[in-house]
Structures are given as C-alpha cells and as structure tokens.
gemmi code that builds the backbone of each chain (N, CA, C; Angstrom):
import gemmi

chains = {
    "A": [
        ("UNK", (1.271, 25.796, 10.595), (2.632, 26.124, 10.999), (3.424, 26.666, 9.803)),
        ("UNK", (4.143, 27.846, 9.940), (4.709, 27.986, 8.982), (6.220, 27.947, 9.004)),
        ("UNK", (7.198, 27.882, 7.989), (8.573, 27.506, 7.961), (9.237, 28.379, 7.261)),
        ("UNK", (10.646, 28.354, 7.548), (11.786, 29.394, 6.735), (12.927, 28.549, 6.185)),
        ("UNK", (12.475, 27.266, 5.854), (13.202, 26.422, 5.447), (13.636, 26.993, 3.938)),
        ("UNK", (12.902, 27.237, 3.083), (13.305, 28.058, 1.789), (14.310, 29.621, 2.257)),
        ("UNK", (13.863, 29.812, 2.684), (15.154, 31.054, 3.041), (16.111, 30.317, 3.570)),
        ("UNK", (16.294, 29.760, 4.744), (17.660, 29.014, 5.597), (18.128, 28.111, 4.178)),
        ("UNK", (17.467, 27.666, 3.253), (18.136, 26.817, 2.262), (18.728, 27.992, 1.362)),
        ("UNK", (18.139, 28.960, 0.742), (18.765, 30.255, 0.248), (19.951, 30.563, 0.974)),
        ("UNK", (20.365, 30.738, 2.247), (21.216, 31.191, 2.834), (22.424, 30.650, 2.811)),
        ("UNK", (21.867, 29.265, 2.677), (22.799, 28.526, 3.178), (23.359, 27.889, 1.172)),
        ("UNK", (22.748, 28.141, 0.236), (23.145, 28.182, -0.980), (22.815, 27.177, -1.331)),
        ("UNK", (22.205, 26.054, -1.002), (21.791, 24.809, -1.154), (20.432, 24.028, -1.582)),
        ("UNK", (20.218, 23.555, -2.815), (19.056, 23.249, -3.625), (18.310, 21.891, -2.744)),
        ("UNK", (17.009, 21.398, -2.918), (16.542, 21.264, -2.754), (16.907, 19.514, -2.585)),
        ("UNK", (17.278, 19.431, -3.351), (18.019, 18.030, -3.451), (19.346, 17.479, -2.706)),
        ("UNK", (20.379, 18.598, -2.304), (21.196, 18.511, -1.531), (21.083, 18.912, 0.244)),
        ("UNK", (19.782, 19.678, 0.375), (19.211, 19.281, 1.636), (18.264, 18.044, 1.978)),
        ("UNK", (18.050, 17.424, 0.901), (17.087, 16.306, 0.903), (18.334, 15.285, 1.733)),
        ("UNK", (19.096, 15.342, 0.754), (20.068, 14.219, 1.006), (21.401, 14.254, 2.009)),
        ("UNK", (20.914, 15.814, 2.591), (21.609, 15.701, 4.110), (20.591, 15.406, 5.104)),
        ("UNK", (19.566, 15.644, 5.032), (18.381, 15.301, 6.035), (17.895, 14.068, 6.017)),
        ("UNK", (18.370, 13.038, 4.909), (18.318, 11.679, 4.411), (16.524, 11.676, 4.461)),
        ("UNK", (15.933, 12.557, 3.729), (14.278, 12.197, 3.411), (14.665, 12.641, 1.705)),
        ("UNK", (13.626, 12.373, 1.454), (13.697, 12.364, -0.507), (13.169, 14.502, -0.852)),
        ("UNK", (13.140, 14.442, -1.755), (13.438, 16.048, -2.338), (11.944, 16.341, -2.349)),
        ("UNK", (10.967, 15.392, -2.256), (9.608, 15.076, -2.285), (9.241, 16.143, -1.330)),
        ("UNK", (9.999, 15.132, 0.001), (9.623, 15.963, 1.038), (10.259, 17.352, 1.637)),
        ("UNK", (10.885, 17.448, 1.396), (11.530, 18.525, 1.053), (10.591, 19.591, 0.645)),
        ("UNK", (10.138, 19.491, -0.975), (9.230, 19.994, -1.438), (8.103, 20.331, -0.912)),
        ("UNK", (7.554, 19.142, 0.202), (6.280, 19.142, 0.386), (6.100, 20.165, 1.518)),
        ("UNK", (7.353, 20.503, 2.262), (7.535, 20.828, 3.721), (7.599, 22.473, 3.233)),
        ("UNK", (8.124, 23.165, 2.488), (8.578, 24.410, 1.588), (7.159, 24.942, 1.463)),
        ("UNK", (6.490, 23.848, 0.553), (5.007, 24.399, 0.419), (4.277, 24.534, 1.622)),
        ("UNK", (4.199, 24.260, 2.896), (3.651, 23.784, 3.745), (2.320, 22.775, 3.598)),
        ("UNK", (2.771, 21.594, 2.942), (1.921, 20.780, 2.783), (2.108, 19.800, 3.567)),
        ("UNK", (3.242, 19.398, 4.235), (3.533, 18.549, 4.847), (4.282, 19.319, 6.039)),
        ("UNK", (4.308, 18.722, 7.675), (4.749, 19.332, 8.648), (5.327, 18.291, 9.446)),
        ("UNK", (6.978, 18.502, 9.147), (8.115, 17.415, 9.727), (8.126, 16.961, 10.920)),
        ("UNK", (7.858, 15.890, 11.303), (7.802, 14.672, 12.843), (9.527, 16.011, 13.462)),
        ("UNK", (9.125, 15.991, 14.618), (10.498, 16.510, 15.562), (12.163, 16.013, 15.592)),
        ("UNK", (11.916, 14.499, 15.003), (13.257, 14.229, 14.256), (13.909, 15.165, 13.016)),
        ("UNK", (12.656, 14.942, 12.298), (13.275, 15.642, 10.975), (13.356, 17.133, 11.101)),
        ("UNK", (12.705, 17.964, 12.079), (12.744, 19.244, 12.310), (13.969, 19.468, 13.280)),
        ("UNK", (14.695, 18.903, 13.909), (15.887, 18.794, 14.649), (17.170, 18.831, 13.968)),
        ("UNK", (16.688, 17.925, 12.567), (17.759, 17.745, 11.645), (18.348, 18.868, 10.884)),
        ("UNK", (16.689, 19.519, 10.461), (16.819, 20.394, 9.471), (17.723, 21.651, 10.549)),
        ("UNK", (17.437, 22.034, 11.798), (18.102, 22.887, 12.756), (19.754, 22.554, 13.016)),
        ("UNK", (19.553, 21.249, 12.975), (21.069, 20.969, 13.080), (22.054, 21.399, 11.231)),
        ("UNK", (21.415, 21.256, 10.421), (22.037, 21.415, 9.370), (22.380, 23.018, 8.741)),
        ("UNK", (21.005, 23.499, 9.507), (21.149, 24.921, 8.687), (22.027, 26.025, 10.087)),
        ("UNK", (22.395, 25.109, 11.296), (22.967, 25.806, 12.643), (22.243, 26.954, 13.012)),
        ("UNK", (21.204, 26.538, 13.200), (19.710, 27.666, 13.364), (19.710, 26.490, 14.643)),
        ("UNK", (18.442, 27.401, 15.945), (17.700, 26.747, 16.720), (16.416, 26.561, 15.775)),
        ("UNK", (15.758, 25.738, 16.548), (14.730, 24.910, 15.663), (13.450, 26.295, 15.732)),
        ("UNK", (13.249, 27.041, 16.412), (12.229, 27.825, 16.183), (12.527, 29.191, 15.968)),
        ("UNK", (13.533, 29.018, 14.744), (14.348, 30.075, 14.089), (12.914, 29.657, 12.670)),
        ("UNK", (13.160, 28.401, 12.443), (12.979, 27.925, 11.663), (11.073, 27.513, 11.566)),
        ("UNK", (11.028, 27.293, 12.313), (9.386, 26.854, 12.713), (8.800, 27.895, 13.343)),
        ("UNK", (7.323, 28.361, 13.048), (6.803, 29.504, 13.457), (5.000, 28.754, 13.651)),
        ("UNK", (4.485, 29.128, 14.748), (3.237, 28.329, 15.152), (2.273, 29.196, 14.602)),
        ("UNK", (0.810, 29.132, 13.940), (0.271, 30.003, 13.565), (-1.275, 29.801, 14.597)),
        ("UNK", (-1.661, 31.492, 14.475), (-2.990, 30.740, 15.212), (-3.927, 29.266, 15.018)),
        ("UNK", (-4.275, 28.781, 13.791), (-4.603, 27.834, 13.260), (-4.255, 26.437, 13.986)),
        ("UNK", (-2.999, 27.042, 14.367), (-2.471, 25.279, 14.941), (-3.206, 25.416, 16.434)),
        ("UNK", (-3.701, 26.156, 16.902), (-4.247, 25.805, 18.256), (-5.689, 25.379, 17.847)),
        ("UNK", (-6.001, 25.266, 16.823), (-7.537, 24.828, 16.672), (-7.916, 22.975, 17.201)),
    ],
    "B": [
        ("UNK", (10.782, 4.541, 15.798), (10.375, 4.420, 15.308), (10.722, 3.677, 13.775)),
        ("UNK", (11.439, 2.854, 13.938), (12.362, 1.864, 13.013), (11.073, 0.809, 12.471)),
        ("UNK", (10.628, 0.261, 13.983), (9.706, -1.314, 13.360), (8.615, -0.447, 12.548)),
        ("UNK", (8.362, -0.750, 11.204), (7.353, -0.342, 10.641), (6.764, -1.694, 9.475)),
        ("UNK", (6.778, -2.837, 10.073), (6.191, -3.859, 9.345), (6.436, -3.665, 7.673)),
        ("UNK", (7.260, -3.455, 7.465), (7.699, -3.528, 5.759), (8.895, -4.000, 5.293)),
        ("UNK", (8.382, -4.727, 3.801), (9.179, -5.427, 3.297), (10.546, -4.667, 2.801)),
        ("UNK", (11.932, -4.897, 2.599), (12.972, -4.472, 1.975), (12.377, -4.078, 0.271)),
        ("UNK", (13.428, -2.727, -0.148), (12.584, -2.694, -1.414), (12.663, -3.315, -1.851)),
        ("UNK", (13.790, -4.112, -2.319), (13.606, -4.975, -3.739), (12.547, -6.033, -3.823)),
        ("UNK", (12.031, -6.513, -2.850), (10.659, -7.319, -2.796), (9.735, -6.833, -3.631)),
        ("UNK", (9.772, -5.391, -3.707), (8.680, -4.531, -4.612), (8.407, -4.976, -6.195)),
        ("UNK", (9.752, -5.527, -6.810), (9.924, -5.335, -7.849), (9.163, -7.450, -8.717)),
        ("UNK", (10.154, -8.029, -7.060), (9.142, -9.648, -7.170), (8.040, -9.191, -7.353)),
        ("UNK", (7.353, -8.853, -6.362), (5.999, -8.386, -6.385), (5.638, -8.646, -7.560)),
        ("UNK", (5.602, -7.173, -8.244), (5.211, -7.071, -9.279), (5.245, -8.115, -10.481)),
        ("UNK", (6.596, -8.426, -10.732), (6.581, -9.881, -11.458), (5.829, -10.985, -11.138)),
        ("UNK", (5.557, -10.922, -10.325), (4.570, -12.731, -9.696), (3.157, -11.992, -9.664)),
        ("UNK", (2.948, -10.546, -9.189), (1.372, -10.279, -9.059), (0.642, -10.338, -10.273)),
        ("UNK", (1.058, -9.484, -11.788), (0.974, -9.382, -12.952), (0.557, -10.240, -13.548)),
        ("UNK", (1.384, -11.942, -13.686), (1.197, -12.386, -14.333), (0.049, -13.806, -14.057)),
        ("UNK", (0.303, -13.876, -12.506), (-0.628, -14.909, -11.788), (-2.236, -14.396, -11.809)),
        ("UNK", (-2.486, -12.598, -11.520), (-3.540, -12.103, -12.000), (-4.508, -12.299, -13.202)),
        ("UNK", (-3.552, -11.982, -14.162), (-4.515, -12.318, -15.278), (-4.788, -13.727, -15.190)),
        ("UNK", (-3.852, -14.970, -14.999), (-4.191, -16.219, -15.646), (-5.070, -16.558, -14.278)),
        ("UNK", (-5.529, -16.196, -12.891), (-6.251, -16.093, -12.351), (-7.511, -15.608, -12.686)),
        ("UNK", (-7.288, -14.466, -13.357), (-8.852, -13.716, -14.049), (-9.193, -15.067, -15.041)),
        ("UNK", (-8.430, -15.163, -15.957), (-8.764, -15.938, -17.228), (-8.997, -17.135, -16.659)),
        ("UNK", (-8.432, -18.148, -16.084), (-8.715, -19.384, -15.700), (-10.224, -19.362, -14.985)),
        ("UNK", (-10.541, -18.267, -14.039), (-11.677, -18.096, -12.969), (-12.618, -17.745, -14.162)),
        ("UNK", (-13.111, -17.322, -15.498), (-13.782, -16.771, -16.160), (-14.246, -17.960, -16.971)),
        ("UNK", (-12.961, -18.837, -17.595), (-13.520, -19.822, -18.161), (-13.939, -21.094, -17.483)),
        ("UNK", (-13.564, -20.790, -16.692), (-13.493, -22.200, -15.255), (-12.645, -23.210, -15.669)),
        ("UNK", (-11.077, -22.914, -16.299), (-10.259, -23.826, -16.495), (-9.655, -24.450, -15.471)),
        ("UNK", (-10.006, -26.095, -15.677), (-9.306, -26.489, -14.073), (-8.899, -28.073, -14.510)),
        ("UNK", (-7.612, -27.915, -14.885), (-7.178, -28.867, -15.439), (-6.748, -30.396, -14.763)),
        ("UNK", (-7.062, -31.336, -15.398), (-7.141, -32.298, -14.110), (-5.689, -32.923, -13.403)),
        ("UNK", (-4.561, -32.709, -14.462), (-3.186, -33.065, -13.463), (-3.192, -32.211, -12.221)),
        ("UNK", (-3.919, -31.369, -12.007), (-4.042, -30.639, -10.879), (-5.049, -31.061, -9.870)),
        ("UNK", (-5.659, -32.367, -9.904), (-6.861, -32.678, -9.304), (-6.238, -33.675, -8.218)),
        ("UNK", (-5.725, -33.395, -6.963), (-5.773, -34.255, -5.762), (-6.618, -34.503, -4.446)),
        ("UNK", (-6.573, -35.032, -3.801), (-6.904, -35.054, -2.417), (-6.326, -34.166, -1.596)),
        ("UNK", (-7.010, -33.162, -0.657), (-6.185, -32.559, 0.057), (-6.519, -32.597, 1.450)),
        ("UNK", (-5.905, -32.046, 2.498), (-6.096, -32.576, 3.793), (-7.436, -30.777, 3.898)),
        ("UNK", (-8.376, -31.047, 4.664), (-9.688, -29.885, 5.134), (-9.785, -30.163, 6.250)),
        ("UNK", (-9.933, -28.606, 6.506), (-11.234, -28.699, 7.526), (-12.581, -28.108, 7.581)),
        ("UNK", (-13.918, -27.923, 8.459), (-14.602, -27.828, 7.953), (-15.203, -28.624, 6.798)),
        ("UNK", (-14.831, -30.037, 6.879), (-15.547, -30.590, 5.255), (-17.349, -30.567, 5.597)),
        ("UNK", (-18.011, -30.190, 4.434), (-19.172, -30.103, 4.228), (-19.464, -30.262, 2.474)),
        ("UNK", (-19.265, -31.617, 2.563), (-19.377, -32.140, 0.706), (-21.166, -32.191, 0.805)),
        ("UNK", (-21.086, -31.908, -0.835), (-22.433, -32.623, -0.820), (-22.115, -33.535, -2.349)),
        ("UNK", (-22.786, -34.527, -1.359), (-22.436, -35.909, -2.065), (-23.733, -36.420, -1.855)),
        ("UNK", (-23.631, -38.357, -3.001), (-25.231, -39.034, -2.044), (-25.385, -39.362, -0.972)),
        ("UNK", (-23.950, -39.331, -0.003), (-24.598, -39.242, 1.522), (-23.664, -38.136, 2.195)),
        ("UNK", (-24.377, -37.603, 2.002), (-23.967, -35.746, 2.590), (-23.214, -35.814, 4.035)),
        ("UNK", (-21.659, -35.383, 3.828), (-21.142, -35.592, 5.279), (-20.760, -34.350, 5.372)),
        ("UNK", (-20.671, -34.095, 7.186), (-20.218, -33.422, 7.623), (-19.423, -33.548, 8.604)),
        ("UNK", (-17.690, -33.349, 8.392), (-16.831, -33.300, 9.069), (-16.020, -32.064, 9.822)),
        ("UNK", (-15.229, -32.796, 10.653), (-14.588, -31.386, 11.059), (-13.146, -31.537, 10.674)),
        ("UNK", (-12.318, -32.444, 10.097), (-11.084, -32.460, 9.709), (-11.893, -33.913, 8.806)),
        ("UNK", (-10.550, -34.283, 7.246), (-11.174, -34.896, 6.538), (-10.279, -34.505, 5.249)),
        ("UNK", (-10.194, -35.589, 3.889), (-9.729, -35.480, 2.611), (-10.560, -35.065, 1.765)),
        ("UNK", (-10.416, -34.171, 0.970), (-11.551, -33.645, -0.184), (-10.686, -33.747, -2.029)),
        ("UNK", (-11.596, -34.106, -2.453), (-11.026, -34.091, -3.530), (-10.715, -32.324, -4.505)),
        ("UNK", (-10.068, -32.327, -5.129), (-10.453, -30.567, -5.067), (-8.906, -30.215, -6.371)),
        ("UNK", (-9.367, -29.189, -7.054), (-8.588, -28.953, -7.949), (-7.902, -27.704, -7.356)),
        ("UNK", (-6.925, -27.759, -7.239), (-5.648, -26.624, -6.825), (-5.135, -25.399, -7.318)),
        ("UNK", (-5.699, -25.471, -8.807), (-5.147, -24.441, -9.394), (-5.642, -23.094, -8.633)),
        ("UNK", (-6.937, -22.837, -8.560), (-7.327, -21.260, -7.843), (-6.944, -21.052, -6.606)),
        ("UNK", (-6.160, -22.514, -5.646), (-5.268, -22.534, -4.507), (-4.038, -21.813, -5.052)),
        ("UNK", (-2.931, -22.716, -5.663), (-1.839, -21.850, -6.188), (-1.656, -20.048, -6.267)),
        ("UNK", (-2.768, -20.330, -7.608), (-2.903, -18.928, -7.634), (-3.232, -17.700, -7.154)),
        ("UNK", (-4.256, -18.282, -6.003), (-5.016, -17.800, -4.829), (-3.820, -17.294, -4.108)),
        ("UNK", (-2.569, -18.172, -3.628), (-1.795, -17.672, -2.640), (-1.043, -16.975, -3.545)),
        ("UNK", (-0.055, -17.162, -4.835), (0.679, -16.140, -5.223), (0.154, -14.798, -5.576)),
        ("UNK", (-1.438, -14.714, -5.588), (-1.656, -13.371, -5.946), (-1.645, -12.386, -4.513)),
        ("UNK", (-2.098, -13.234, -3.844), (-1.941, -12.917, -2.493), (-0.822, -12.205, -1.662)),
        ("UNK", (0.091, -13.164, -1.578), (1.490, -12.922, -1.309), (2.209, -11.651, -2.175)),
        ("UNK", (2.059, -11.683, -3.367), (2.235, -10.610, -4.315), (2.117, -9.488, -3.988)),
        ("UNK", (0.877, -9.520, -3.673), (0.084, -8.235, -3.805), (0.963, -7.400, -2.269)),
        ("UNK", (0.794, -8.485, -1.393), (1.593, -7.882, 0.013), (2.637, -7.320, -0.003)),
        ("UNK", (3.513, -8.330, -0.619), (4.638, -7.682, -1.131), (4.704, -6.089, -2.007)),
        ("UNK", (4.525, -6.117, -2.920), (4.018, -4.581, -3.524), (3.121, -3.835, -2.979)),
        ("UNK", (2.541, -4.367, -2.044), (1.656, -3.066, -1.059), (2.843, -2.721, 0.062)),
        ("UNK", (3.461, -3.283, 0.485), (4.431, -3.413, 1.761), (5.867, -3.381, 1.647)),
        ("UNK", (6.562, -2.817, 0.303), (7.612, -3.073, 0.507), (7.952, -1.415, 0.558)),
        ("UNK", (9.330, -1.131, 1.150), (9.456, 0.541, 0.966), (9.568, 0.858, -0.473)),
        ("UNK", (9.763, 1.993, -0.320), (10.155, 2.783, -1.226), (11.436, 2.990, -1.338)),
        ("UNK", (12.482, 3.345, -2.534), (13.717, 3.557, -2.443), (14.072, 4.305, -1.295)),
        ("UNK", (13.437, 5.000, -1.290), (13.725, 6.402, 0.606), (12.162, 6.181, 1.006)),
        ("UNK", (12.344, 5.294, 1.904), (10.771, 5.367, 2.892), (10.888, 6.225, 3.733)),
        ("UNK", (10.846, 7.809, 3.960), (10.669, 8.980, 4.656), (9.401, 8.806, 5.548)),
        ("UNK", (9.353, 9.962, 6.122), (8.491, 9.957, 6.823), (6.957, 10.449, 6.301)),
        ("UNK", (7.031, 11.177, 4.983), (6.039, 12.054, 4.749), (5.470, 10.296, 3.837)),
        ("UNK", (6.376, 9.830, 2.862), (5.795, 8.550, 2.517), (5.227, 7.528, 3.245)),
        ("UNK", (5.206, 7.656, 4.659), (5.073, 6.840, 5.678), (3.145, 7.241, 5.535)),
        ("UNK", (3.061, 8.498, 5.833), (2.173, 9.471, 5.999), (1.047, 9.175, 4.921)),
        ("UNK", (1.293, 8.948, 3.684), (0.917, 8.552, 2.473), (0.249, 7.777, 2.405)),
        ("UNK", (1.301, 6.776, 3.369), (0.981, 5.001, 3.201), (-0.247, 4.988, 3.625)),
        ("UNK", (-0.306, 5.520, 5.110), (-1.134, 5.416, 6.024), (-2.563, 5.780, 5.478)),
        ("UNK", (-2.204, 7.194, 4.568), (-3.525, 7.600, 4.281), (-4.478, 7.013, 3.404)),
        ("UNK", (-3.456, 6.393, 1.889), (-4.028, 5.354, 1.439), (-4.479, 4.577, 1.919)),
        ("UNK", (-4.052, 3.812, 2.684), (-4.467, 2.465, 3.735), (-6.121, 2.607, 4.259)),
        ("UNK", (-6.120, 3.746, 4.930), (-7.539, 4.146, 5.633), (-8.611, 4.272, 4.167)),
        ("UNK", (-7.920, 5.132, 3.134), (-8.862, 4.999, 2.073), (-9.031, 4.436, 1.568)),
        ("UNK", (-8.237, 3.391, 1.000), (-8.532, 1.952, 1.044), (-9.949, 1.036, 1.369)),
        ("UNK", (-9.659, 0.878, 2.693), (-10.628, 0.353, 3.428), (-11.730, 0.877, 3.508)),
        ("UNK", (-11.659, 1.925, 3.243), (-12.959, 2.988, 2.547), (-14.004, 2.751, 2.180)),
        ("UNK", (-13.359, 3.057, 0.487), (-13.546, 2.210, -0.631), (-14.061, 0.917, -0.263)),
        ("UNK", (-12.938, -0.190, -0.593), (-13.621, -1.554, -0.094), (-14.743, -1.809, 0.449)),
        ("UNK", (-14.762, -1.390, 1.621), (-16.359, -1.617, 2.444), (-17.387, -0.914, 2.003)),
        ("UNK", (-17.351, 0.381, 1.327), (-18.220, 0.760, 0.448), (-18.900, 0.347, -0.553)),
        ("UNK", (-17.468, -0.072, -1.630), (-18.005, -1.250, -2.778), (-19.104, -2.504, -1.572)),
        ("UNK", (-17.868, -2.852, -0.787), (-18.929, -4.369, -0.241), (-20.251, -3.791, 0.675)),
        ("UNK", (-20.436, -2.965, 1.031), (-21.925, -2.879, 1.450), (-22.875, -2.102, -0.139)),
        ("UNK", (-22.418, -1.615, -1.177), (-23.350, -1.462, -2.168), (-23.314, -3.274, -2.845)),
        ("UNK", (-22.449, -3.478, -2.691), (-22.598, -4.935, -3.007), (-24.009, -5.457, -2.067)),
        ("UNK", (-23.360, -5.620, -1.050), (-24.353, -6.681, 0.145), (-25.725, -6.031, -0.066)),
        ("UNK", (-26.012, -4.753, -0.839), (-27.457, -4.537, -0.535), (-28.198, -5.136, -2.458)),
        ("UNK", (-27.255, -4.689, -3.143), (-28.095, -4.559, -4.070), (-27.522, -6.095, -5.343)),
        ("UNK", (-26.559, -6.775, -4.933), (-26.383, -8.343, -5.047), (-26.952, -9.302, -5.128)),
        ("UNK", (-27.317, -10.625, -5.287), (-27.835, -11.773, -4.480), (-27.474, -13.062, -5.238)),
        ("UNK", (-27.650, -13.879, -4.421), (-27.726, -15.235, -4.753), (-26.134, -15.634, -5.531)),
        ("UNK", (-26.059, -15.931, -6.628), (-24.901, -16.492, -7.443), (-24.289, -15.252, -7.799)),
        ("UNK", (-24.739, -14.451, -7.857), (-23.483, -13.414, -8.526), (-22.716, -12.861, -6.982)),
        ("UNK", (-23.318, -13.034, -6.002), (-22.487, -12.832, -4.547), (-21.288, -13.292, -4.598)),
        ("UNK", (-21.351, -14.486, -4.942), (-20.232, -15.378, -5.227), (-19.006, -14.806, -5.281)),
        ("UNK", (-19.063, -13.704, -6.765), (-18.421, -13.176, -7.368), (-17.675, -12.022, -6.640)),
        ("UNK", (-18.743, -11.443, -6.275), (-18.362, -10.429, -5.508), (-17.545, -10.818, -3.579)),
        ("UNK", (-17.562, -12.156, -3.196), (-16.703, -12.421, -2.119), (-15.492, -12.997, -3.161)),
        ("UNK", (-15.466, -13.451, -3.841), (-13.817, -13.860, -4.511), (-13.578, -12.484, -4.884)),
        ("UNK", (-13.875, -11.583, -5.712), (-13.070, -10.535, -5.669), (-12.727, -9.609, -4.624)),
        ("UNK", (-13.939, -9.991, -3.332), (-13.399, -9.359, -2.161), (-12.322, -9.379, -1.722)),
        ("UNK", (-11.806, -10.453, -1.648), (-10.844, -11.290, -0.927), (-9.737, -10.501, -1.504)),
        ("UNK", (-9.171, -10.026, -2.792), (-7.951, -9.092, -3.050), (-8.704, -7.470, -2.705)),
        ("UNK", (-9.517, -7.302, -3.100), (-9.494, -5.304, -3.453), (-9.077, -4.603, -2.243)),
        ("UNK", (-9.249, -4.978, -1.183), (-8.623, -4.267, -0.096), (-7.084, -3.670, -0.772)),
        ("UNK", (-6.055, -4.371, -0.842), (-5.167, -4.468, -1.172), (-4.843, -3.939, -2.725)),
        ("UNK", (-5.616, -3.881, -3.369), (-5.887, -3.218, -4.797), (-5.945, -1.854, -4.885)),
        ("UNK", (-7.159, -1.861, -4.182), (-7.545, -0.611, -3.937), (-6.013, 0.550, -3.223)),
        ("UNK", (-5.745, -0.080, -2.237), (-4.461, 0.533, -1.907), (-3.300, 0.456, -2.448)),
        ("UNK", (-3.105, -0.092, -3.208), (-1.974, 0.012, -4.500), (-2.099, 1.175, -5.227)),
        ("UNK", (-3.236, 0.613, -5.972), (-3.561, 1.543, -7.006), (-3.436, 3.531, -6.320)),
        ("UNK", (-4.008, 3.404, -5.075), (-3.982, 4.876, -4.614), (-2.541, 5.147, -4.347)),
        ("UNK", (-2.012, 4.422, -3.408), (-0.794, 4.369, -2.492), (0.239, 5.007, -4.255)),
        ("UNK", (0.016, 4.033, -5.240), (1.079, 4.300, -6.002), (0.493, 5.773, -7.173)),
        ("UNK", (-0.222, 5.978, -7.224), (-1.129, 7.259, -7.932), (-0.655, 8.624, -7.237)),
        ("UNK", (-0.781, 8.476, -5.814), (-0.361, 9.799, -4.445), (1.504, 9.437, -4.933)),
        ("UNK", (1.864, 8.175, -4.902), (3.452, 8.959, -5.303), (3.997, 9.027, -6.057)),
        ("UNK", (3.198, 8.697, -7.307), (3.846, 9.258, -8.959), (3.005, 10.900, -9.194)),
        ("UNK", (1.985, 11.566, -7.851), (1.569, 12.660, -8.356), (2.322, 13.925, -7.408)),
        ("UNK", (3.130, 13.060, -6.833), (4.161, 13.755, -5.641), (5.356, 13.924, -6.308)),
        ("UNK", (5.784, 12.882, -7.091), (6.721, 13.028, -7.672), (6.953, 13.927, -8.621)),
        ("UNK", (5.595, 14.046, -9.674), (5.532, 14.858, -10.507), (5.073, 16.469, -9.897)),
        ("UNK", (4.609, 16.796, -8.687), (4.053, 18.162, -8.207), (6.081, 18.794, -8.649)),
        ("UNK", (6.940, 17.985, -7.217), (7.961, 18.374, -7.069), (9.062, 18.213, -7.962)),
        ("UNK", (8.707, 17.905, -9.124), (10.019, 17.840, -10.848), (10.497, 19.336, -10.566)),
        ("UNK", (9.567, 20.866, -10.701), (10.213, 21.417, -10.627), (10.560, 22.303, -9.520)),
        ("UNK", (11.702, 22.870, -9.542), (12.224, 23.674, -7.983), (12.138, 24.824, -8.120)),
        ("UNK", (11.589, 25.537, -7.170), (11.183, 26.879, -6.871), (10.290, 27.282, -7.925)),
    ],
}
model = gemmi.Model(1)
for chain_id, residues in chains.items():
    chain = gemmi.Chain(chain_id)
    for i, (resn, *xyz) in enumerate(residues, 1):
        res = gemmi.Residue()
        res.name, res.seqid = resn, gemmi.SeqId(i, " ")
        for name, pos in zip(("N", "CA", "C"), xyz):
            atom = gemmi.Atom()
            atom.name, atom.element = name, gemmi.Element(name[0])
            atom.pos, atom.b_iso = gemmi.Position(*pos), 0.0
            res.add_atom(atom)
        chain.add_residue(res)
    model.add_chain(chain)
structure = gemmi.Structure()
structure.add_model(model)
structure.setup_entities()
C-alpha cells in the first residue's frame, strides 16, 4: 500500500513530530508509516484523514501487491 | 481495542530495579549453592515425594526446605513480567505490532534452545537447563522486544 502522508504533511507545513503528536502515536511511527514500513490499523488512518482534511483514500493508495 | 493486558509504565522502571539485582544474586547464590540456614523452614507442599529412610509419598504435607531460590524465584519472576509488560511511554499501535512480533520470536527461540537442549543434554546437567528454562521465554523477549525499539528509535533520529 502506498501513502501521501509525506506530501499531505509538506502541505500542510508540519514535521514529523507535530503530526505524531496530533495523531497521538510516537514520531516512530510516523516514520515508519512515510517509509512504508509500517501500514496504519483504520483508526489511525481516519485520524491521519481527519487531520490533514483529506478523505482517507486521498491519502492511501492500494497496490497490486496487496491483493496477493 | 483498549484491554491489552499491560502494565502502566512506570512499573517498567520497578521492574528493572528488582529484576537486575535479584538476577545476579540468583545466578551467584544458584552457582555456589549458597543457602543460608536462617532461611531454612518448614513449608506447607504438595506433591511431597522426600526421599528419606522411609521414603514417603504424599499428596499435601510439611517439607523442610530452604527459601532463598523461592524468594528469588518469585521476584525474578514477577520482575521480569513487569518489564516485559509494561507500556511504553506512547504504547502506539505499530509498538503493539513489535510486541507481538517479539513475543512469537521469542517463543521461537526458547523452544529451539529447549529441543537442542532435550536432544543433545542428559542426566544432571538437564537440571540446569529446566531452571534456566523457567525465565528465557521472557528473556529472550526482552532482550528482542527492547533491541527492535532502541533500533526504531535510532532508524527515525533523523527526518526526511
């Protein structure tokens, strides 16, 4: 799955640490989610939509891979 | 998704103070076989199976028995739970994820060590290898659990 969370955080002018701590998860994950190393439970992907005033699959993009 | 069986953090930090220091004098006491006798009472058993000159076998019963590797037995124990189980300053979800994965590898490990144990072991040194059984589960997942988030911590120091 891939994400535009690094751009919507660009856009929105806001480092990595101050979306951590509006999404109340640590900068870790944050980090981890940017890289696509980690792929956010539907809470935290709701959050991140609610914060950046994006719909959520502005933000989330399915890749062939995920149907495997 | 709230109930997640874990301790408040600051438990983390007891932990550590009571696991540390009951460990070693657990290692050291278990090595020299120090077992000092103000520590020597009667305690209530079950399962008794003494061997004595007339060999009994009970099913509840008083045994005479030195306490110290009891004591220590439970605070390393308890310890260890505690610092395996308590959150993290921000228990997120991806740390949740972590936990979990350690956990499975963990148990891995462990049963790995204990079946190269169970094959290539025997007799008195077995011994050895079920008393140290009895913590590494829990070792083993420390040691990883806390390795995965001081190497998480350090991936993400810098931004962009």
């Amino acid at each position: 799955m891939k994400n535009s969370i690094k751009i919507e955080r660009a856009k929105k002018n806001i480092t990595q640490a101050e979306l951590a701590r509006l999404a109340k998860v640590s900068r870790q994950t944050i980090n981890a989610m940017e890289l696509g190393k980690y792929v956010p439970s539907t809470v935290l992907s709701l959050r991140l939509a609610k914060i950046f005033e994006v719909e959520i699959s502005e933000i989330f993009t399915l890749e062939d891979s995920d149907w495997d | 998704m709230k109930l997640n069986f874990l301790f408040p953090n600051k438990f983390k930090k007891i932990g550590w103070f009571t696991l540390i220091p009951s460990a070693i004098i657990g290692l050291v006491t278990l090595i020299y076989e120090y077992e000092p006798s103000f520590l020597d009472f009667n305690v209530p058993a079950i399962f008794v199976d003494e061997i004595t000159l007339s060999e009994s076998k009970r099913l509840f019963g008083m045994v005479n028995n030195n306490i110290l590797n009891e004591i220590l037995g439970v605070l390393i124990i308890i310890s260890s739970l505690l610092v395996a189980f308590s959150k993290e300053k921000l228990e997120d979800e991806y740390i949740s994820k972590i936990r979990l994965e350690s956990l499975v590898w963990a148990v891995y490990v462990n049963y790995g060590v204990l079946l190269f144990s169970f094959l290539f072991i025997y007799n008195f040194s077995f011994l050895w290898v079920m008393i140290f059984n009895m913590f590494t589960v829990l070792l083993f997942f420390i040691i990883r659990f806390n390795w995965q988030i001081s190497k998480l911590k350090k991936s993400a120091y810098y931004e962009e």
